[in-house]
N, C-alpha and C positions, 0 to 999 in steps of 0.2 A: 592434746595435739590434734589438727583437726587434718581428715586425711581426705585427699580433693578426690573429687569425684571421676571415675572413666569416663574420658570426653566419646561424645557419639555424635556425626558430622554426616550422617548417613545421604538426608537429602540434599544438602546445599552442598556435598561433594556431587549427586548426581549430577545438581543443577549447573554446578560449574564446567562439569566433564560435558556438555551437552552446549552449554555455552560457549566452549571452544571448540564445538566442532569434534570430539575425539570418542573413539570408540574405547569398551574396556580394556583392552589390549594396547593402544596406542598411550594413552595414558598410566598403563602399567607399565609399559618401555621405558618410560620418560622416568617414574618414580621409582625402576629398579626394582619392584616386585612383580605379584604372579596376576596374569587377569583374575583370576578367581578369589584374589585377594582383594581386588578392589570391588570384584560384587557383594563380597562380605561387608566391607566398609560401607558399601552405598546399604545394603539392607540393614544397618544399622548391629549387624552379630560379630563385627569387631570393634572395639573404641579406636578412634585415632591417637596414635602415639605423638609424642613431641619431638620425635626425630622425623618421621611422616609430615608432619605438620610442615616443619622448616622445608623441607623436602619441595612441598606444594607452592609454598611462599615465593623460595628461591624459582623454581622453575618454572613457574609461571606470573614470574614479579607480581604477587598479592600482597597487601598486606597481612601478617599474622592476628593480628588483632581481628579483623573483619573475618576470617576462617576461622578462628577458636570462639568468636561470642556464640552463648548459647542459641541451637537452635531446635532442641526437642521440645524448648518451653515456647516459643512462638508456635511451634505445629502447637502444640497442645492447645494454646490459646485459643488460635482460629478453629483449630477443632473443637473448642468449646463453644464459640461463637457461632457456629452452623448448626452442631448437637440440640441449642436452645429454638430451632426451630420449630412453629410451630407443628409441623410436621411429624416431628417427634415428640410431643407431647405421650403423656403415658408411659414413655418409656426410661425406666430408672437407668441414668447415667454417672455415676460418679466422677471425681474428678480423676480419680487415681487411677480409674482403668482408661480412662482418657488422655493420661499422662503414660499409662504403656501403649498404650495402642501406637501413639504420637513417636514413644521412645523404638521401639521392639518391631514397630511393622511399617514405617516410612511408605511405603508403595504404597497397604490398603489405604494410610490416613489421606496422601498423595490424589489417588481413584476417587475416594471419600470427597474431598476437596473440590475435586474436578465436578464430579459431577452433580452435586449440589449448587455447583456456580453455575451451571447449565443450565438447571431447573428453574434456578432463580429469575436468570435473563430470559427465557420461555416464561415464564410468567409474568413477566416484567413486559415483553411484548403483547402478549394475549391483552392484560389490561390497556395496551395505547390501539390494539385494532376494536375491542370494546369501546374504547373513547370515540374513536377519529373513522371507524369505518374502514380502514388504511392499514397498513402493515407495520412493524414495530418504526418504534417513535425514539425518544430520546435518548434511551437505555444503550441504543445499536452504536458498539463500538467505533465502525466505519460513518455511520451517521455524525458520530460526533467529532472525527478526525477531519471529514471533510469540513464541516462548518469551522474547525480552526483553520482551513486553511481558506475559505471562503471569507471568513468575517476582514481577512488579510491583501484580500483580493489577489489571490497567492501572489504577494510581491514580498520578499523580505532584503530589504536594505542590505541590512548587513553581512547577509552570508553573500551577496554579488558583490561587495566591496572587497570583504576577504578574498573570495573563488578569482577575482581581477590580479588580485594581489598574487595571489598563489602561481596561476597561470602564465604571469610574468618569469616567475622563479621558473615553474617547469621547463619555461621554453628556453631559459639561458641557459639548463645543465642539460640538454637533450629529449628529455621526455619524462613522463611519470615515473617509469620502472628506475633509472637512471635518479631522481629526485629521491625516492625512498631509500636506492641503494646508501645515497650521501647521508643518509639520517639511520641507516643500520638494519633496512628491511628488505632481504631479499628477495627480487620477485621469480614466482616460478613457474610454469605452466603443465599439467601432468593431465593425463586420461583419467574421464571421467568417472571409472572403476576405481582408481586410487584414490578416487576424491568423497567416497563412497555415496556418491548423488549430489556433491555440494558444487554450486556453480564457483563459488569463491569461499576459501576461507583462509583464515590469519591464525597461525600458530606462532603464538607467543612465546612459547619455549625457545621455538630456534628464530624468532624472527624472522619469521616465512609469511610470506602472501600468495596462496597457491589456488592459480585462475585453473579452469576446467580448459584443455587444448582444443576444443571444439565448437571455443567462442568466436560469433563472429569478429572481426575486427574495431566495429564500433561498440559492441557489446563488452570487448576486451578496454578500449579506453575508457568507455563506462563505470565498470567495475573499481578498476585504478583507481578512476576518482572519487566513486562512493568509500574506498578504504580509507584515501587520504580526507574526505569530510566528517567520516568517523573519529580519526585522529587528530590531523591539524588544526579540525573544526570543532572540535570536542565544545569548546570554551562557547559560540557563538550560538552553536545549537542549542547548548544550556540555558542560556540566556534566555531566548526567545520562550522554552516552555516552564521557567522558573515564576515558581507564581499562579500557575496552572492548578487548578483542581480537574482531572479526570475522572467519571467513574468508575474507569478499572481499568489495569494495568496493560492490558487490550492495547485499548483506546491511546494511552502515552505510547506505548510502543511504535502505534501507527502513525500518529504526531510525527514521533522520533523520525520513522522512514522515511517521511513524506519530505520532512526537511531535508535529510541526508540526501536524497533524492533531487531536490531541488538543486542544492550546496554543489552536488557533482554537475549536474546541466550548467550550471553556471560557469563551472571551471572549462567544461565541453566547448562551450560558447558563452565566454565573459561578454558582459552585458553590453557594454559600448559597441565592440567590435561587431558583436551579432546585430544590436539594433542599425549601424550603419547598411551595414550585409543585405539588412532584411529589405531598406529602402533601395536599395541599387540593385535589388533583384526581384522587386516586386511580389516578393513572400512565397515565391517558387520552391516548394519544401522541398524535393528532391536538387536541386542547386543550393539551398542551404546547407542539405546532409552532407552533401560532397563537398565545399569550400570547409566544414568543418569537422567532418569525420564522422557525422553522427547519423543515427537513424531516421527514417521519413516520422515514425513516433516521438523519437526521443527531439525531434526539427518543433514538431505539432504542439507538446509538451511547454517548451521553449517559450512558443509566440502566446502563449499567454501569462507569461509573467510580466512584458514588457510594461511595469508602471512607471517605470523613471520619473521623477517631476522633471518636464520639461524634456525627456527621451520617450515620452510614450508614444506607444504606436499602437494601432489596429486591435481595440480590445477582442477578444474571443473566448466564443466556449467551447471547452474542446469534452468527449465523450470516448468513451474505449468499450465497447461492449462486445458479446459473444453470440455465437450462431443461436442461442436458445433464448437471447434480447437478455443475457445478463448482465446489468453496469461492475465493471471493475474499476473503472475511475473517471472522476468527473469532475471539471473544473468550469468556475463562471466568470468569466471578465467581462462578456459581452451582454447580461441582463436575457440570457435565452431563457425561456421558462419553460421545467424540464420538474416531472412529477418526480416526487421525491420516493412515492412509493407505487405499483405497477407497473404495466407495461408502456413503452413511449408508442409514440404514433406508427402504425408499419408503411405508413406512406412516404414519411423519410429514407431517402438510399442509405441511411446509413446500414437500414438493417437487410439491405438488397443486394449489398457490391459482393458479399459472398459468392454471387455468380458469375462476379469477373473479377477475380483476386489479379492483386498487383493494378490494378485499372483506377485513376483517379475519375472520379466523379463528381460531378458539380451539381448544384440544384439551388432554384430559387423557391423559398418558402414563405407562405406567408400565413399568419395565425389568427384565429376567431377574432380578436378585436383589432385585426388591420396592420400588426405590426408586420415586417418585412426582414428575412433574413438570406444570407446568401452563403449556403452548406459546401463543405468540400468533404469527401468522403476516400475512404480506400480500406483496403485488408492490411494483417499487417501480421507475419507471423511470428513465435519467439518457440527458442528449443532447438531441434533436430540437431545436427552439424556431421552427424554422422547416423551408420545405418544400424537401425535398431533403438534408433534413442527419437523417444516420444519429443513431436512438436506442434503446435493448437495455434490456428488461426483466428483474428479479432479481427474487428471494424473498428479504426477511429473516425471523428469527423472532430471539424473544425466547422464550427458558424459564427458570423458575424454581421452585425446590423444592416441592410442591402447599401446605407451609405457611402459605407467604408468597401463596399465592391470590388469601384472601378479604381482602387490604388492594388488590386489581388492582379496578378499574370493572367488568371482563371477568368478575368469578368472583363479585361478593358476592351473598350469601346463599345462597352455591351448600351442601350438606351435605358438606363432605369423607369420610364416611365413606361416604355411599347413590352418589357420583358414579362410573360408569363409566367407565374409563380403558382407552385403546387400548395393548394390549401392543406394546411395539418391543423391535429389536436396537440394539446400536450398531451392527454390521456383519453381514453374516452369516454370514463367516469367522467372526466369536467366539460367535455366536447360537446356543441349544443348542435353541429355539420348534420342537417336532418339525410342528407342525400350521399351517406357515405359509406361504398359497397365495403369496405374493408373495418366496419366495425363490428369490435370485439363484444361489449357488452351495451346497456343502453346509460344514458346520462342519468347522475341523478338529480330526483326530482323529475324526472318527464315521464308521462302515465303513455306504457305501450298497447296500439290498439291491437283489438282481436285479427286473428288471420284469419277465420273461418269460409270471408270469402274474397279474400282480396289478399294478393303477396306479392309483396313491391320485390326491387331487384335489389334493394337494403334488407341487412338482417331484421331491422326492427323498423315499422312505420312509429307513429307519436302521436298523440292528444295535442289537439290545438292549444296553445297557451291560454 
């Protein structure tokens, strides 16, 4: 008679407790034991029982099946498959104590895990700045989420069709919270201490969607709607990255946001109504924010989705960066050319308005080979609401080709031909501007001449071509 083995569910109980947002104790509440019993569980030095099991299933509607399949044999695997590195050459591993390690110590395998994928992708860069001169290349999670949403010209059809759809619905039963309620999910809002740092999260137990009370207003519609693209968009989402090879799990997860991300702007401002919006107000983002609830970011965001066949408007590239010039998001509609790796030009305001926060700024640019853009810039803060709680200021900008100008509030009845435009690089590795005080290092390929008796008011003079 064959006698079944004590199930051990150590990590993918962690992963799941962490996935919902819940601490050991809140989770121990819900399943009727002791927190210190479910650390024992998660470190793999109790089995789970099959009244536990049910317990988990019920409580947080899982399926049984997908919680009981084995998963000390998966760790084991991947920790067999990082083990055969060459790294570890020499070193005798068997399989069995690799199948306890996996079984008996979840965290070090977990650590183990972690930080050999570290290594991996540090190494994995190192070879593309060897290749290209440049900083990592393909490998970079965020490099390869924007290019999904670049190759797309971030338009996606479908989830603006839905979000129209949905937004219709919202607006005949009162509003978002009001809409979830009708479908079983109570909305709540509670101090940020209770929420133990999370701006939003969804407890599935009780059918809770519990916002941080210290959201601002459009930051609160925001949220709303990112839960409802998670949910009611589940299907639509899928779609689009079905089919999809990413190189790591990273990377789809950022996919994932990017869209959910979009999915809710859409419902913010369904596509029609905002594209009409946008023309009858001449692309005035703070009059957009306010006719639709939304942020002068989340307005900016927005105006570059607009592909509609036959709705389009005003392509743009919009940029988010931080006091120290780091990109956190970037998007091209407008064909702006923007170095994929170092620093951008610091002669663009975008990286200047930090000394007049809240202050729109305009700027005419025009690049090494003649083309012409026409920049809108401003700060733009996220966080605080209250005192003691950390909040960080960005720069976005919006640019778009100087044709498309004089339909901006910002440019009409400017002369495009009499307007002065600030010459930029994209970088100044590719930048050949011989007369330009604010360069960072010299172009490559141009030989710098000695200073021994002569120092221009440039960093670097240059060998005649």
């Amino acid at each position: 008679m064959a006698v079944s083995r004590p199930l051990y569910l150590g990590p993918r109980l962690r992963r799941l407790r962490r996935e919902l947002g819940l601490t050991q104790q809140a989770m121990a509440d819900d399943l009727g034991i002791s927190a210190s019993y479910v650390a024992l569980l998660e470190r793999n030095q109790r089995p789970m029982t099959a009244d536990l099991l049910l317990r988990l299933a019920r409580g947080y509607k899982l399926d049984v099946a997908d919680l009981a399949a084995e998963d000390s044999e998966a760790w084991a695997k991947r920790l067999g498959d990082v083990l055969r590195d060459p790294i570890f050459a020499g070193i005798d591993l068997p399989a069995l104590e690799i199948g306890d390690l996996a079984t008996s110590f979840p965290g070090v395998s977990e650590a183990l895990l972690r930080l050999h994928g570290a290594y991996v992708r540090e190494q994995r860069a190192l070879a593309e700045q060897r290749i290209s001169g440049e900083g990592p290349g393909e490998s970079d999670p965020v490099a390869e989420a924007r290019r999904f949403v670049a190759e797309r010209r971030n338009h996606f059809p479908t989830l603006d069709e839905r979000a129209e759809a949905l937004f219709t619905e919202i607006a005949e039963v009162g509003g978002s919270a009001e809409w979830l309620r009708q479908r079983g999910t109570r909305v709540r809002f509670l101090p940020p201490d209770v929420l133990m740092g999370s701006l939003r999260r969804y407890d599935r137990h009780n059918e809770q969607l519990l916002l941080a009370d210290i959201l601002s207003p459009e930051s609160r519609t925001f949220h709303l709607a990112l839960h409802i693209a998670y949910t009611a968009m589940r299907g639509e989402i899928a779609a689009l990255v079905r089919g999809e090879s990413f190189a790591s799990p990273t990377a789809a997860n950022l996919v994932r946001r990017a869209l959910a991300g979009y999915a809710a702007a859409a419902m913010v401002m369904p596509y029609a109504r905002f594209a009409r919006a946008v023309e009858e107000r001449a692309y005035d983002l703070e009059a957009l924010g306010r006719l639709f609830g939304a942020s002068f970011e989340q307005v900016a965001h927005r105006l570059t989705t607009l592909q509609r066949p036959g709705m389009e408007r005003v392509p743009f590239f919009f940029i988010r960066v931080d006091a120290a010039g780091n990109v956190s998001k970037r998007l091209d509609g407008a064909g702006f050319p923007f170095a994929a790796h170092g620093g951008g030009c610091p002669l663009w305001r975008v990286h200047s308005v930090f000394r007049t926060p809240g202050e729109i700024v305009t700027q005419w640019l025009i690049l090494p080979d003649g083309q012409r853009f026409f920049s809108i810039a401003r700060t733009v803060t996220a966080g605080g609401g209250a005192y003691g709680q950390p909040a960080h200021t960005r720069a976005v900008a919006l640019a778009c080709a100087a044709e498309h100008a004089p339909k901006l509030a910002y440019a009409k009845g400017v002369d495009l031909q009499g307007v002065e435009a600030t010459p930029i690089g994209v970088t100044c590795r590719i930048c050949d501007r011989v007369q330009c005080t604010a360069r960072a290092v010299p172009p490559i390929g141009r030989e710098i001449l000695p200073d021994d008796y002569r120092r221009a008011a440039e960093p670097f003079t240059f060998a005649d071509e």
